[in-house]
Wavefront OBJ file of the C-alpha trace (Angstrom):
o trace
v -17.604 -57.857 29.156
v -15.457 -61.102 28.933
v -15.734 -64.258 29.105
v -12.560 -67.081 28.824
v -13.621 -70.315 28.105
v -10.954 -72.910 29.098
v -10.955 -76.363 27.513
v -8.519 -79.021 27.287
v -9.126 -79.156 22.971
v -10.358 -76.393 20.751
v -12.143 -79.422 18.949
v -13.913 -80.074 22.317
v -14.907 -76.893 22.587
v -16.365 -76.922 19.186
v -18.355 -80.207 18.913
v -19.635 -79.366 22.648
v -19.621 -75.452 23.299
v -19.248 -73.647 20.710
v -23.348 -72.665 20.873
v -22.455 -71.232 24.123
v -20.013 -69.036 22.619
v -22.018 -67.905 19.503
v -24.464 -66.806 22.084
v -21.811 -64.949 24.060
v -20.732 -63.278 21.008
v -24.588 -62.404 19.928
v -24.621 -60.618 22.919
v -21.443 -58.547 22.847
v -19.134 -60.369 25.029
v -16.138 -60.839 24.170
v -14.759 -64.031 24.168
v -11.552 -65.775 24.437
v -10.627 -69.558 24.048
v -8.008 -71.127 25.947
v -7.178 -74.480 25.241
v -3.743 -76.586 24.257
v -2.062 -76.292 21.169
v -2.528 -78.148 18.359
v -5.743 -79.484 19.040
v -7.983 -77.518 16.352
v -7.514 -74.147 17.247
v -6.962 -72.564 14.282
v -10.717 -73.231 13.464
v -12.102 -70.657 16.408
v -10.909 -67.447 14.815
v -13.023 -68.466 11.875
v -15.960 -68.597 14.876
v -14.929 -65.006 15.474
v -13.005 -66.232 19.073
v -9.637 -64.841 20.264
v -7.764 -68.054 21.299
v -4.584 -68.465 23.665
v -2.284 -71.746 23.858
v -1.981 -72.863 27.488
v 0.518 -75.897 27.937
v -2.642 -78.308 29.064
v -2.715 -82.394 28.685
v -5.577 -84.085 29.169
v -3.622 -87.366 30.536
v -0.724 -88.084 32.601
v 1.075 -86.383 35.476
v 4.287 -84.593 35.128
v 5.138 -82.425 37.462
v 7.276 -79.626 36.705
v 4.621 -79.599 33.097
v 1.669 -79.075 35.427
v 2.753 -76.615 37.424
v 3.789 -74.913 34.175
v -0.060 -74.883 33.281
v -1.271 -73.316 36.574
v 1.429 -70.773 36.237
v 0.185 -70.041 32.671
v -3.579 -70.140 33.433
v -2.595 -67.670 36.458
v -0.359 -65.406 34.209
v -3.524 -65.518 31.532
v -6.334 -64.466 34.289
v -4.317 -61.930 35.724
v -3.547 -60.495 31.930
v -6.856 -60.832 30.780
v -9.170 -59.824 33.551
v -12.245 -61.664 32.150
v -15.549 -60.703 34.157
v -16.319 -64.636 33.681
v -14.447 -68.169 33.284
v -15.799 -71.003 32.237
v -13.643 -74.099 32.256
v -14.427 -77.342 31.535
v -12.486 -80.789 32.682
v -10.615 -82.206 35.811
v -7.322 -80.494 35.390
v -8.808 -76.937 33.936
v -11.429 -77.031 37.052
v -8.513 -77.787 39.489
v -5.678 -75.554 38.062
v -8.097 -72.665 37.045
v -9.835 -72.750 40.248
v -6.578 -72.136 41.938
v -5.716 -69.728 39.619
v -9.031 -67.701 39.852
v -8.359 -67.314 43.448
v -4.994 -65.871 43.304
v -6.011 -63.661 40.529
v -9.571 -62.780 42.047
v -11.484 -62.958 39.964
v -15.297 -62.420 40.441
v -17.137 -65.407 38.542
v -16.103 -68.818 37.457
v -18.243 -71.724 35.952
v -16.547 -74.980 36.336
v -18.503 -77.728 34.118
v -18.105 -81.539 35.099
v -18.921 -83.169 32.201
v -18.413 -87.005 33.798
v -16.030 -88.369 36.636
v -13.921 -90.047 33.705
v -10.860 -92.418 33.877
v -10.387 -91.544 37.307
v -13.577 -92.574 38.919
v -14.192 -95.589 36.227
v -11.064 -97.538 37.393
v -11.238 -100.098 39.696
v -8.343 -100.837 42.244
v -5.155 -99.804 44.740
v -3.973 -97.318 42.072
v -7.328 -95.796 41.325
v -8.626 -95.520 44.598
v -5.712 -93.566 45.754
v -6.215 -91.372 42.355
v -9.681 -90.649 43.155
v -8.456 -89.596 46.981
v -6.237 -86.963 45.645
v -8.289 -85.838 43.002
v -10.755 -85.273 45.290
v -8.485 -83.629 48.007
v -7.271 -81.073 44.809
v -10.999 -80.478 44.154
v -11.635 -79.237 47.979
v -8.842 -77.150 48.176
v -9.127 -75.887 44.337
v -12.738 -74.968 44.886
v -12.422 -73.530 48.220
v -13.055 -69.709 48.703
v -13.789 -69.189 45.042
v -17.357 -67.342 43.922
v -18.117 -70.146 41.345
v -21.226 -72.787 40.125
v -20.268 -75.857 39.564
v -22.354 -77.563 36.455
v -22.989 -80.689 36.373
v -24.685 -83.336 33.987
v -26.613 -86.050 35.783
v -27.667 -85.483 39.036
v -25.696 -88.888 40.480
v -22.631 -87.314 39.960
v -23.659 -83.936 41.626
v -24.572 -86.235 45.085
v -21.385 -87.348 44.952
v -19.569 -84.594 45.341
v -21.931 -83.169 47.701
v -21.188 -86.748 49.601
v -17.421 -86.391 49.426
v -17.611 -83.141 50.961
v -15.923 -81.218 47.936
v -18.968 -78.564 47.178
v -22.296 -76.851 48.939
v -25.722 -77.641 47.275
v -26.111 -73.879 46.798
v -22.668 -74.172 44.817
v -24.120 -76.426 42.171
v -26.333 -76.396 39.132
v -27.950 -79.489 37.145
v -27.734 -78.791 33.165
v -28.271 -82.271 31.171
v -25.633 -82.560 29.050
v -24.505 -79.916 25.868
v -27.764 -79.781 24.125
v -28.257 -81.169 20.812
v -29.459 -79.557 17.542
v -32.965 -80.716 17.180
v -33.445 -79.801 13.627
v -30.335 -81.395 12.397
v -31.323 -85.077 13.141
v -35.150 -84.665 12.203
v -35.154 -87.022 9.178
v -36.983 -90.070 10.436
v -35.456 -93.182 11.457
v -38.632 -95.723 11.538
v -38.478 -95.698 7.812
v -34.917 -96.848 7.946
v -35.339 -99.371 10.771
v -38.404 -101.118 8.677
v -36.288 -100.765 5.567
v -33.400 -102.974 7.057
v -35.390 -105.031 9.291
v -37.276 -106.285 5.818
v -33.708 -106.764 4.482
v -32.613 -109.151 7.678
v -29.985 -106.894 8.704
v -30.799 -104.388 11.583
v -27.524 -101.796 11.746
v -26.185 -101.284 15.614
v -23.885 -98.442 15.999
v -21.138 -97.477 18.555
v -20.671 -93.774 18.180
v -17.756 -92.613 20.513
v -13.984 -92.331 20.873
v -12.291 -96.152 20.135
v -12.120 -96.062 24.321
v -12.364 -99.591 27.296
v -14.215 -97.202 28.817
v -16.928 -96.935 26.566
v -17.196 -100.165 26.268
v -15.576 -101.098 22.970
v -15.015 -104.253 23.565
v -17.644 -105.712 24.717
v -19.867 -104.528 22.227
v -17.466 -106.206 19.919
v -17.719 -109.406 21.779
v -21.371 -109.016 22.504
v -21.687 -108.946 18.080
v -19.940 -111.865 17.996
v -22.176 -113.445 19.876
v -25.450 -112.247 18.259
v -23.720 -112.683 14.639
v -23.639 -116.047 15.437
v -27.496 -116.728 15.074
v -28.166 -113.485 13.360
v -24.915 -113.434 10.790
v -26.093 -110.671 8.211
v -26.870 -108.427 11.306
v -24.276 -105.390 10.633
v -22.206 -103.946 13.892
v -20.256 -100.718 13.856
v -17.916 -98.749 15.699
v -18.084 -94.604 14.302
v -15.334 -92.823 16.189
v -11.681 -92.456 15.948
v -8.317 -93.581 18.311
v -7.772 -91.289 20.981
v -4.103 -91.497 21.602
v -3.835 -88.857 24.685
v -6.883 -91.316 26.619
v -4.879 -93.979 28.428
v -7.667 -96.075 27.864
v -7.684 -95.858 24.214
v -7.997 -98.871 22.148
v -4.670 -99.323 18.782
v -5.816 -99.138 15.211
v -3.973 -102.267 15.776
v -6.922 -103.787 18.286
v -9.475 -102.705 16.339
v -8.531 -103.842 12.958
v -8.257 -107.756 15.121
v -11.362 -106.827 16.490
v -13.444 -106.448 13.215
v -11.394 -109.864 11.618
v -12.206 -112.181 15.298
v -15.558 -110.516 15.842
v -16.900 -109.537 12.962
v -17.675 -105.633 13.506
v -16.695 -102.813 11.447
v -14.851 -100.243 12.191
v -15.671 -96.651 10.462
v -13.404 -94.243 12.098
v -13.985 -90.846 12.154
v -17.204 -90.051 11.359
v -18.377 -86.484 10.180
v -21.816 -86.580 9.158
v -23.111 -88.282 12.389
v -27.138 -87.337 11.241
v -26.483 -89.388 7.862
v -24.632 -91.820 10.287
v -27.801 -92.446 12.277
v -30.274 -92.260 9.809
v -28.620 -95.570 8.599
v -28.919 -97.076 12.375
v -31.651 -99.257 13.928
v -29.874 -99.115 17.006
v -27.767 -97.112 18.871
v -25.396 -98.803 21.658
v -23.309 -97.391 24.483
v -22.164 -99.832 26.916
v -19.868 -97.530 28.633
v -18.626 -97.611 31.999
v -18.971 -94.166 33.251
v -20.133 -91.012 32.152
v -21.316 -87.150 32.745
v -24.694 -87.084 29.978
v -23.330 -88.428 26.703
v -23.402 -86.182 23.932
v -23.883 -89.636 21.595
v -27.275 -90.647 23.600
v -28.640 -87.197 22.972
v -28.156 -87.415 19.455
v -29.515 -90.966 19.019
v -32.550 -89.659 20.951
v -32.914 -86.482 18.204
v -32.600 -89.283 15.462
v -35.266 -91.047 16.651
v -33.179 -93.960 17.637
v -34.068 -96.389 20.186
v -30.632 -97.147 22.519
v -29.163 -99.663 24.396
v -27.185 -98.184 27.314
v -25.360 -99.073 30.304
v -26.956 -98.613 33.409
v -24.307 -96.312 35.016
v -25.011 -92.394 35.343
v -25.501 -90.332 32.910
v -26.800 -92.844 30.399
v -29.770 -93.256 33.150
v -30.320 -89.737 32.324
v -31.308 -90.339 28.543
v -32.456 -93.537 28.681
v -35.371 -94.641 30.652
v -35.727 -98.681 30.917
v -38.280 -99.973 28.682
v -39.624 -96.631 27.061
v -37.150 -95.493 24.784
v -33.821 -98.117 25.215
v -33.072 -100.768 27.466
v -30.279 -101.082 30.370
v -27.774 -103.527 30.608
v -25.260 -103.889 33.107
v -21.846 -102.051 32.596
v -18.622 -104.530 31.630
v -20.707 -107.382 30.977
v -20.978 -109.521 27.273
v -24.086 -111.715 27.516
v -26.672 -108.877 28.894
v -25.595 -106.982 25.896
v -25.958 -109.602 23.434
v -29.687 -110.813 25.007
v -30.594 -106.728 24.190
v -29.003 -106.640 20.722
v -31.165 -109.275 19.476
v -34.562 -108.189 21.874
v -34.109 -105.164 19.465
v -32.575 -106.808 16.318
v -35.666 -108.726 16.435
v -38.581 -106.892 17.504
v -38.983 -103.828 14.598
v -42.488 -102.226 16.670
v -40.252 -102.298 19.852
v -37.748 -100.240 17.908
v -40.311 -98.023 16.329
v -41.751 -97.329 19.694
v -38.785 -97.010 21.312
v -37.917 -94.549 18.620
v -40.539 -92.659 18.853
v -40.617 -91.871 23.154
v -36.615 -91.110 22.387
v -37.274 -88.098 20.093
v -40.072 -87.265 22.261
v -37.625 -86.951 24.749
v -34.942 -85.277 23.063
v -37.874 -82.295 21.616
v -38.748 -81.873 26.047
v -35.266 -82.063 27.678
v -32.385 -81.964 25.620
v -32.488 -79.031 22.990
v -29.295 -77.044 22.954
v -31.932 -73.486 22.863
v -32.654 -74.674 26.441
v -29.153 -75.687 27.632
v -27.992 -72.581 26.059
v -30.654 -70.351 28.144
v -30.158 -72.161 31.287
v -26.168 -71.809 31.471
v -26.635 -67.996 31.018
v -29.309 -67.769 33.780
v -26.002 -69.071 35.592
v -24.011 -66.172 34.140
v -26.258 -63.819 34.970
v -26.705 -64.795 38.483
v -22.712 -64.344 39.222
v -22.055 -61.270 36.878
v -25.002 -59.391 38.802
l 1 2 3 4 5 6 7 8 9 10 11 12 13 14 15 16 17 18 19 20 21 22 23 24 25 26 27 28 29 30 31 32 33 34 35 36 37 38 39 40 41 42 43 44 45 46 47 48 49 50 51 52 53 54 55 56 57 58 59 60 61 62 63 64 65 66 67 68 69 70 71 72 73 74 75 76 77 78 79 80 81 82 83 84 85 86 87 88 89 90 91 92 93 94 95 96 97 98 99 100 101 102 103 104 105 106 107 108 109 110 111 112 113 114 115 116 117 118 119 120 121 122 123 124 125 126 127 128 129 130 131 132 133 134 135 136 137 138 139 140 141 142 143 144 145 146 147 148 149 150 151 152 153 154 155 156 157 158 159 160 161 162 163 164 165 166 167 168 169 170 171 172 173 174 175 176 177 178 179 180 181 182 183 184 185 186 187 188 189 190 191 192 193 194 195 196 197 198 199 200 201 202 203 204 205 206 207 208 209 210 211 212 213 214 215 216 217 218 219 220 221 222 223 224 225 226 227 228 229 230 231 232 233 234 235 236 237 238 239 240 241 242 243 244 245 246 247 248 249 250 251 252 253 254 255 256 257 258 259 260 261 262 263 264 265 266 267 268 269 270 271 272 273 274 275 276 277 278 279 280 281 282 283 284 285 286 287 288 289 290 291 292 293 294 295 296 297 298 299 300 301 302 303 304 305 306 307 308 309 310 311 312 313 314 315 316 317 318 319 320 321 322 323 324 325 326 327 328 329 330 331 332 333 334 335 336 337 338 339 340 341 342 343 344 345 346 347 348 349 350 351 352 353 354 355 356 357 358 359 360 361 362 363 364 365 366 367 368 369 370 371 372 373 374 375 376 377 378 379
């Protein structure tokens, strides 16, 4: 049997899937990548995956280019004949859908792994984005035998409350897993270590996006750094030049001279990364179950979070992170230095996290309950 997995990036589909697809090929499936060039792919055939370029952007709108994708997706399906697709993202959900129907094909996952830029944004422009985004959803998912996965149960009610899917259509899988045994050295040690040195370590781990809140966790360490000075701030993760709402190496560099942060790129050893942490903090604005929560909660880490879906997901208010309203400075900063200064709340905060992480969030379990899915539309 067959399976096509259809991302946006081959290096998404590595840091976020590729367990699925070991699994897939453990099992004797065949499997088959799709994804847009030049994003990684040359690293899946040494996975042991077929991969096919399909013209795909993750951002922007030009016509006569998207219609070029569905064509290709279509043209791939109909090649192909996979018993299964799996495809992950707003335009490979909507384009693939369509494409799955005119090619019949007899099972299709589509994974939601957040609303994104287009349900963040506030305003004329947005709004009307969001309409026809969810008008192409309808119509895309329409007569097609399919689960839809999602990642935090907020976002599944509201597509059930826009009208785009049937309960019995969709499944609730938090998040992409995470590797339990690769964050298992423990953080307490570290947390007392640089709490006895005056300088608790707060991380940002994510793309350099606004809509993970960048900014105001830059602004929010300015304000902390001005009664705790030695306290150390960083942003782990690189530019993301295809995201409209990525931040300039440019911004950033201005951001770490004004405000005092520091900015580590593009970080590869993320374990070693928050082994080093006290705290981990995400004040995004929206998202599905971030992957960068579930790690912090493996390390041991006690989090700081906005209180927006998906982060409510991972982190429970008071037991292993606090909550702090999305887009705002001064609720941040007030957290920072609860944490900064309280080394048993971090410890026990720590602690309930990895607790957490061991009972929800291992990628064995994600991994079994996505091919229960499988199963149920292959048989």
């Amino acid at each position: 049997m067959k399976i096509l997995y259809v991302v946006n990036e081959a290096r998404f589909f590595l840091s976020h899937r590729l367990p699925l697809g070991q699994q897939a090929l453990q099992l004797g499936f065949e499997v088959v990548v799709v994804t847009a060039p030049d994003t990684g792919e040359e690293q899946l055939a040494a996975h042991g995956f077929r991969y096919i370029p399909v013209p795909l952007t993750r951002s922007g709108f030009v016509l006569l280019q998207e219609i070029a994708a569905y064509r290709e997706l279509r043209r791939i399906y109909r090649d192909e004949r996979p018993d299964l697709v799996h495809q992950v993202t707003i335009k490979p959900l909507i384009y693939g859908s369509f494409a799955a129907r005119a090619s019949k094909l007899r099972a299709v996952v589509n994974a939601v792994p957040g609303m994104g830029f287009v349900f963040s944004h506030r305003g004329v422009k947005a709004a009307l984005l969001r309409s026809a985004v969810t008008l192409l959803y309808r119509w895309a998912f329409a007569g097609v035998p399919m689960r839809v996965v999602f990642q935090n149960s907020e976002d599944l009610r509201e597509f059930l409350s826009r009208g785009i899917l049937r309960k019995e259509q969709t499944v609730l899988i938090r998040g992409s897993g995470v590797a339990l045994t690769a964050f298992e050295s423990p953080t307490a040690e570290n947390a007392c270590d640089n709490a006895t040195a005056g300088s608790p370590v707060f991380v940002l781990l994510a793309r350099m996006l606004r809509d993970k809140g960048v900014e105001e966790f830059a602004h929010a360490a300015h304000v902390v750094k001005q009664q705790y000075p030695h306290w150390r701030f960083l942003l782990a993760g690189d530019v993301d030049p295809g995201n409209p709402s990525s931040l300039s190496q440019t911004e950033l560099h201005r951001l770490e001279q004004e405000r005092g942060v520091e900015w580590l790129g593009h970080v590869e050893d993320v374990p070693s990364l928050l082994h080093q942490a006290d705290v981990l903090v995400l004040p995004s604005y929206r998202e599905g179950l971030p992957k960068t929560l579930l790690e912090a909660s493996a390390a041991g880490l006690p989090m700081i979070a906005s209180d927006i879906a998906g982060c409510r997901e991972v982190v429970t208010e008071g037991v292993n992170g606090l909550l702090v309203p999305a887009r705002e400075v001064q609720p941040l900063a007030d957290a920072m230095r609860q944490l900064g200064e309280d080394e048993t709340l971090r410890v026990r905060f720590g602690k309930a996290a990895r607790d957490k992480a061991e009972a929800v969030f291992s990628i064995e379990d994600v991994v079994e309950h996505t091919f229960r899915v499988y199963q149920e539309l292959l048989s």
